[in-house]
C-alpha positions, 0 to 999 in steps of 0.5 A: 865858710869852708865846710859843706856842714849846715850847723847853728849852735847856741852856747849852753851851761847845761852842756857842761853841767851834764844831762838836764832833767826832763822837765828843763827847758832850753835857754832863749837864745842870745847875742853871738850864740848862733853859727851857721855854716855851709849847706851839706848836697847829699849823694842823690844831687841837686843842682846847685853851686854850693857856695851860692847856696850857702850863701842864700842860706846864711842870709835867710838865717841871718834874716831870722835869728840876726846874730852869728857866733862864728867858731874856727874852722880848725875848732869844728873839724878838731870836734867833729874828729873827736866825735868820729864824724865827717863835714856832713850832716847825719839824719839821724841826728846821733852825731850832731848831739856829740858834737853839740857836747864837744863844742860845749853848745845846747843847738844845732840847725841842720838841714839837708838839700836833697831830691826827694822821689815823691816831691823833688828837690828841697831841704830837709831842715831841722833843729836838735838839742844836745839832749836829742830833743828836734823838730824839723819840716821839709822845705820844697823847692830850689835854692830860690824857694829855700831863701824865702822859706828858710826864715819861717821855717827857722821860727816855727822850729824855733817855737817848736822847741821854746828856744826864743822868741819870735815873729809871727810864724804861719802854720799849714793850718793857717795858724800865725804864732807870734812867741812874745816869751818863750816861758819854761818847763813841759809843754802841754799836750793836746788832750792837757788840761791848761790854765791860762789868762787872755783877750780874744779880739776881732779884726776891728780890735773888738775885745769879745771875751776876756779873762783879764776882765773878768779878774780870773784865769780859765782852766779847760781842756785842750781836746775842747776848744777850738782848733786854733787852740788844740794847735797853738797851746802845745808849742807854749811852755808855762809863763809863756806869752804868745798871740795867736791869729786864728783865721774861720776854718780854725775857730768858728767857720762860717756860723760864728759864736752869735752875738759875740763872733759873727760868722767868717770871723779871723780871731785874734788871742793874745795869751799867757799860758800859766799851767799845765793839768796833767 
């Protein structure tokens, strides 16, 4: 690559069709659909040899989302011109979003490496919609630590914003998302109601609760379950299919839910997200 920009784009109609409406959702991602270019080093430094870091990142994304659509190097820097933008990567996320829309794509994965005054070197990561739409998280460490995590990273942002499916992403809380289907539309909210179908497993494969045995979905409120849960159902859209591994400090802790759960219990929930009550 022959940039110092970091940009992953995922070609979309919606681009081209004008603004989407509020309640679209991004289109999973597909073959040759990604690009990934080189890691922009702000002003501030890190040591580090640029090429060698480039290249630990594309290997880390590669890791992750598999397939790169590679766009000429004359095309992006006719496209950032048009924009008024440099090779670099903008915070704010404006200049990206325009370059998105010149480029005729829905996605960009961004990131930043910097040293940051309170928790040193790392790279701030993100991802943003032609629309604005992002999600991102700071990854500490040098450019080894930024290899292995990158991956992750890359999944939880992807889960974030309902792009694609993916394999299963450890939260901070101890929470692992596994996306099967991706599903469509507004994602709910922590204090939503939902309704949803799902089997709860224990470690030994125990299935202790049900709603595709008992014939009927169940319908609660997000600010009424379980930790797990209030986290993990924010990042589904509607129709989505996801498994949920919720370890104790996030489901029933040290008491369990006798006789069903005992106590220490790692949960497992295979789950589709049906609705969403407002």
């Amino acid at each position: 690559m022959r940039t110092t920009l970091i940009i992953a784009f995922t070609c979309l109609c919606a681009c081209a069709a004008g603004k989407p409406k509020a309640d679209e959702s991004p289109k999973p991602l597909g073959p040759n659909d990604v690009i990934v270019l080189e890691p922009a080093i702000a002003a501030r430094g890190l040591e580090a040899d640029p090429k060698a870091l480039a290249a630990r990142f594309e290997a880390a994304a590669l890791a992750e989302i598999k397939v790169l659509r590679v766009v000429p190097h004359a095309e992006l820097l006719k496209a950032l011109d048009t924009v008024g933008g440099k090779p670099n990567v903008d915070r704010s996320g404006f200049a990206t979003t325009e370059l998105l829309k010149q480029l005729g794509a829905g996605y960009a994965i961004c990131g930043v490496v910097d040293k940051a005054e309170t928790t040193g070197p790392g790279m701030l990561l993100e991802m943003i919609t032609s629309t604005g739409d992002r999600a991102g998280e700071w990854i500490k460490g040098g450019p080894a630590e930024l290899a292995v995590q990158i991956p992750v990273v890359l999944g939880s942002l992807l889960q974030d914003l309902g792009a694609s499916p993916t394999g299963p992403v450890k939260y901070s809380s101890g929470l692992v998302l596994e996306m099967i289907e991706p599903g469509k539309g507004v994602r709910p909210r922590p204090t939503d109601r939902v309704k949803v179908n799902y089997d709860g497993l224990l470690a030994d494969g125990t299935i202790f609760d049900s709603t595709k045995k008992r014939g009927e979905p169940a319908v609660f409120g997000l600010d009424r379950v379980i930790l797990c849960w209030n986290e993990a159902m924010p990042k589904l859209r509607p129709g989505a299919k996801a498994k949920l591994t919720c370890p104790p400090n996030i489901a029933y802790g040290d008491r369990g839910q006798p006789p069903a759960i005992p106590p220490r219990s790692t949960l497992t929930f295979d789950v589709e997200l049906l609705g969403v009550e407002k």
